[in-house]
N, C-alpha and C positions, 0 to 999 in steps of 0.2 A: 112326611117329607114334602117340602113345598114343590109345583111342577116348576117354577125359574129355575133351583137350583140343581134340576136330574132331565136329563133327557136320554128314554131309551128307545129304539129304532126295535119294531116287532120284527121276529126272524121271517123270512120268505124272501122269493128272490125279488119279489117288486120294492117289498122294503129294506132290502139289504143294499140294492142299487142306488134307491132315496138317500139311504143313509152314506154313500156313497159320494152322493154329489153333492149333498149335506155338508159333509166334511172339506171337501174341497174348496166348495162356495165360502164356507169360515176361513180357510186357512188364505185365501188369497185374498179376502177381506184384513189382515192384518194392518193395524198402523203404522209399526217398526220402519223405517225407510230402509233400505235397501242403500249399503255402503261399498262405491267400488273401489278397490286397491290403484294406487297412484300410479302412472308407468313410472317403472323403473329405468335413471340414466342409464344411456350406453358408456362403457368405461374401459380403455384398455388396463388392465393388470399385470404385475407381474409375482413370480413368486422370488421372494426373498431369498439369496444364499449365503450358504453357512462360510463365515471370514475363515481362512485356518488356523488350525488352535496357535500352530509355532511356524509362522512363517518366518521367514527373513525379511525387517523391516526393509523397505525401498523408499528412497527419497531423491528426489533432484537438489543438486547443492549446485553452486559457486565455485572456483578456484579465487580466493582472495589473499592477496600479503598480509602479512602479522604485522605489518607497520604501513599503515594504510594513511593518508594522506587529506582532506579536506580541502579542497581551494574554495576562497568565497572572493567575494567584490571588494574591490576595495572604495570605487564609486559608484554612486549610484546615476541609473540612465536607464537607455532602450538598449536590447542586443541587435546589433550588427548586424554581427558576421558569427559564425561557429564552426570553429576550425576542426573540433576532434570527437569522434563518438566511443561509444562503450567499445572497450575491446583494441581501440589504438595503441600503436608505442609510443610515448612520447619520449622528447630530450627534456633537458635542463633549460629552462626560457623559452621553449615554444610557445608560439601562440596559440592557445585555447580558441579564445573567445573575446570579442572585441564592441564595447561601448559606445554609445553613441559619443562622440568627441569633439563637434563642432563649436561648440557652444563652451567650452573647455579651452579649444586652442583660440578662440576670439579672448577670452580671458586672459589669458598668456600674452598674447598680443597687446591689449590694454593695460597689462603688470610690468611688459619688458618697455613699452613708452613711459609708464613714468619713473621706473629707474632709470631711464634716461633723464629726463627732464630734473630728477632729485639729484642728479651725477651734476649734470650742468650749475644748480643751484648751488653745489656744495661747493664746485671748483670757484664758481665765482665768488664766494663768501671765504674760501679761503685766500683766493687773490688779494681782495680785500682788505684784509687781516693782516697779512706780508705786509704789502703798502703802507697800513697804519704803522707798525713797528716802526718801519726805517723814520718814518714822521715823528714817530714819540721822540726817537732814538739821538733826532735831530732837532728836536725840543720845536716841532713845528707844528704837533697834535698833543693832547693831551691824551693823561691814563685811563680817563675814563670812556674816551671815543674807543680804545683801542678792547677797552674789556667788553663793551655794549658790543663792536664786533665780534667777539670774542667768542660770547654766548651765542651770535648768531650763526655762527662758523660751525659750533659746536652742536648745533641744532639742526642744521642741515646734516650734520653726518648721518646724525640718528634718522633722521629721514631717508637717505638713502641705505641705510642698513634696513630700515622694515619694506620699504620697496623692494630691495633685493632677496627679500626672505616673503614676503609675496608673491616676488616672480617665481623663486622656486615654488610655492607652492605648488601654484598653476603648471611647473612643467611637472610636475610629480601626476597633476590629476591627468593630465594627458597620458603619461606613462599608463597611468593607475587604468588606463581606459581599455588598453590592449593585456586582458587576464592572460599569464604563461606560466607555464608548469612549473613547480619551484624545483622541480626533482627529476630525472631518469625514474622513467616508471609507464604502466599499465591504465589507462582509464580504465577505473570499476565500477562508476558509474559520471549521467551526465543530467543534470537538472535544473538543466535551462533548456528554451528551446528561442526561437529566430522570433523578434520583436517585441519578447517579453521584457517589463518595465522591472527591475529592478532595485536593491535594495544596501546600502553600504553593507557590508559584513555578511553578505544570503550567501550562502553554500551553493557553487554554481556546478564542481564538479568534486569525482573521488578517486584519488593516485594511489595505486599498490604500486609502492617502493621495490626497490629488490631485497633479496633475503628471502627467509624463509617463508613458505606457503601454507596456507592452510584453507580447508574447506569449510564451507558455511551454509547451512540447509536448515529447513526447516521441520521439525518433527512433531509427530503426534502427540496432544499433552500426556495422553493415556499410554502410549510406548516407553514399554521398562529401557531405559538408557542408563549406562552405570560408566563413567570415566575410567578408562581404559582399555572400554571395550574396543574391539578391532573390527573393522570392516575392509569390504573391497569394494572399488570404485572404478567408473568406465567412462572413456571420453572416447569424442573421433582421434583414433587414432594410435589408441594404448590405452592401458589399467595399471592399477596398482596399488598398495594398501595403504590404509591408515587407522589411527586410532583418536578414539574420542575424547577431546579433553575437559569438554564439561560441554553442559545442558543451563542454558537461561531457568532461572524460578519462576519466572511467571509467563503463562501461556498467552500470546497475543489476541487479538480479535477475534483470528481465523481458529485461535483451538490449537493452535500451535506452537512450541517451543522454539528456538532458536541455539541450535546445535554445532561448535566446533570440532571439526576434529584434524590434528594434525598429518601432514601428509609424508609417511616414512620412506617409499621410494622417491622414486625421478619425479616430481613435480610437473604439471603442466601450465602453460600460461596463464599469469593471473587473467581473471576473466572467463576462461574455460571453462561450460558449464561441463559439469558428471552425475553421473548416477551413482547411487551409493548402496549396498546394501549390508546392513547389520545379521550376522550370523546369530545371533545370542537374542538377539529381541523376541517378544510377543505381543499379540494383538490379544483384547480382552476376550475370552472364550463366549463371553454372550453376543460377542459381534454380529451383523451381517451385512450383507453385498447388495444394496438397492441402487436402483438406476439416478443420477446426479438429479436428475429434474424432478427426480419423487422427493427431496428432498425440500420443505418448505422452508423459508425466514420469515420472521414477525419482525414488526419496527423495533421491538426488543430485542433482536439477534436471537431471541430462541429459537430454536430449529424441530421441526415435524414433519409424519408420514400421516397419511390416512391410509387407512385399515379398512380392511371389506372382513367382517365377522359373518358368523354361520350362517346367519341369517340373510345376507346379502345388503347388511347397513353398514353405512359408511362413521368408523370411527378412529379420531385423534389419538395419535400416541407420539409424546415429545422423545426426541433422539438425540443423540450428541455425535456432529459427526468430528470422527476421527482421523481419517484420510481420505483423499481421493486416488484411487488407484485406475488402474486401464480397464481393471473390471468392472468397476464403478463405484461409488460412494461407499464405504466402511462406517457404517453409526453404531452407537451401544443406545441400547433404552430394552422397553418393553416389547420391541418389535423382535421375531425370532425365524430364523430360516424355516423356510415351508409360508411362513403367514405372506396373504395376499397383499400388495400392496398398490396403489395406484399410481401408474409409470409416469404420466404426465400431464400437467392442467389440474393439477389437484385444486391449485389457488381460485379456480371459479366453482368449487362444488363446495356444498356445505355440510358439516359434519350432521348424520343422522339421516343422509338423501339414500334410500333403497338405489340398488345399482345394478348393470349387468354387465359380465365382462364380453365386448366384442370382440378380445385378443390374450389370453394370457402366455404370456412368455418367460420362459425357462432358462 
C-alpha cells in the first residue's frame, strides 16, 4: 500500500492528540466556501378565511325606473351652468343644463337682420311689379318689362323664405342651448360636469320616468342567480321584497354580472340606493376571505395573491375575485382558508423572496 494513500496515527496519548490536531488542521483547510442564507423580508401576513359554504348573497343595488330616459345635446359648446344632480326631482322643461350661447344668439341676430333686409327687397320688387301691371294695362309698358319683373319679384320671395328658415334655425340653437327634462322624473344619473366642451348628440344626463321600479346591482359572475328568485332589500328608511328578473350573460370587467330585479312592495325613490340580499344563492365552496389589498392586478386584468409555503418562500397563485364584501375580498383559485397570505405591498416583492412574518392576523 503506497504511504500517500494511508495514513495511520500510532495509538498513545501524544499521538492520539497529533492526530487530533491533525484532523482539525485538514478539515479547516477545506476549499468549499462557506454559503450564508440571505435575510429573510419582514412581511405582514394574514391567514386566509373560509367564505360560507350558503350564505345569502349581498349586494348594493340602485332603485331605477323601468322606463328610463336619456337626454343628450342637442348643440354642441362648453357647459355653463348645471342645474340638477343625481337624485333630483325634476318637472317637464326644466332646466338641466345650459350651453355656452353667445356666439349662437350673435347668429340669430345676424339671421333676423337679413330677414329684414330680404323683407324689404321683396316688398319693393313686389311694388314694382303692381306699377308695371297698371303700365302694361295701360299699353305704356310692355309684356316683357313686366315678366323680367316678374321673375324678380318671384325671386326675392324665395329669398326671404330661406332667410326666415335660417332665422329659425338659429333661434332653435339658442333654445337647443338650455338642455330640459323632456319628462316628470328622477335624475339617475348626471355625465356632464361644469366647463366641459361637448358634443351634438353626447348623453348628458339619465331620467327615471314614473311607473314602475325596479332594482339594478351588480352580481358575482360565479353567484348561482336563477329568475325568480326572491330577495329582501333595505334602504334609509324601509325594506321590502322583490324578485329577480334576469341576470346579464356576460360578466363585465370587474367580474360581475348586471342583475334586475323587480320591486313587489312599496317602492322607493328612483335613485335610492339598497342593499339586497338573495336567500337561495351560494358562493363557490373553494372560496376564501383575503384582505382587498392582498389582492393583485396585472396590466392583463389577471388577478393574484402571494403565498408564503412551508418553507417560508414567497409563491404566486392566480385568483378570481368574486365579491368584495365588509369582510374583505371573496376569490376562488388555488388559494385555501388556513393558507398564509401576504396582507399588503405584495406588488414590491418578488415571487421566490424567503420571508418573515412580523404580524400575522386572523
Amino acid at each position: 500500500m503506497s504511504k500517500a494513500s494511508l495514513f495511520i496515527c500510532n495509538p498513545g496519548p501524544l499521538a492520539a492528540a497529533l492526530c487530533g490536531i491533525l484532523a482539525v488542521g485538514l478539515t479547516g483547510c477545506s476549499s468549499e466556501p462557506t454559503t450564508v442564507a440571505p435575510a429573510a423580508e419582514p412581511v405582514a401576513l394574514v391567514a386566509t378565511a373560509a367564505a360560507p359554504i350558503d350564505p345569502a348573497l349581498r349586494a348594493t343595488g340602485l332603485v331605477r325606473g323601468r322606463h328610463a330616459h336619456v337626454v343628450t345635446s342637442e348643440a354642441a359648446g362648453r357647459i355653463v351652468g348645471v342645474h340638477a344632480d343625481v337624485g333630483a326631482h325634476v318637472r317637464r322643461g326644466q332646466l338641466l343644463a345650459t350651453i355656452e350661447g353667445e356666439p349662437l344668439r350673435l347668429q340669430l341676430v345676424v339671421a333676423e337682420a337679413e330677414v329684414a333686409r330680404a323683407a324689404a327687397v321683396a316688398a319693393e320688387r313686389e311694388a314694382a311689379l303692381a306699377r308695371t301691371r297698371g303700365l302694361v294695362e295701360a299699353g305704356v309698358a310692355s309684356q316683357a318689362d313686366y315678366d323680367a319683373l316678374a321673375v324678380d319679384a318671384d325671386s326675392a320671395r324665395k329669398m326671404l323664405e330661406a332667410a326666415r328658415a335660417s332665422a329659425e334655425l338659429s333661434r332653435r340653437a339658442v333654445r337647443e342651448a338650455e338642455v330640459r327634462a323632456p319628462l316628470d322624473g328622477v335624475v339617475a344619473a348626471r355625465r356632464v360636469e361644469l366647463s366641459q366642451a361637448v358634443a351634438a348628440g353626447e348623453a348628458l344626463f339619465d331620467i327615471d320616468g314614473p311607473g314602475r321600479r325596479d332594482i339594478v346591482l351588480m352580481a358575482p359572475a360565479t353567484a348561482t342567480l336563477e329568475p325568480g328568485a326572491h330577495a329582501r332589500f333595505w334602504f334609509d328608511g324601509g325594506a321590502g321584497e322583490a324578485r329577480l328578473l334576469g341576470v346579464s350573460a356576460r360578466a363585465g370587467s370587474a367580474g360581475a354580472r348586471t342583475a334586475r330585479l323587480e320591486i313587489l312592495s312599496d317602492a322607493p325613490l328612483a335613485g335610492t340606493p339598497v342593499e339586497v340580499a338573495f336567500s337561495g344563492s351560494s358562493s363557490p365552496t373553494a372560496a376564501a376571505i383575503v384582505p382587498l389589498a392582498a389582492v393583485l392586478s396585472g396590466r392583463d386584468g389577471a388577478r393574484r395573491v402571494l403565498q408564503v409555503d412551508a418553507e417560508g418562500v414567497l409563491q404566486e397563485a392566480a385568483v378570481e375575485l368574486l365579491a368584495v364584501t365588509d369582510a374583505g375580498a371573496l376569490v376562488s383559485g388555488p388559494t385555501r382558508p388556513g393558507d398564509r397570505v401576504v396582507a399588503a405591498g405584495g406588488e414590491f416583492l418578488a415571487v421566490g423572496t424567503r420571508v418573515r412574518a412580523v404580524a400575522v392576523q386572523r
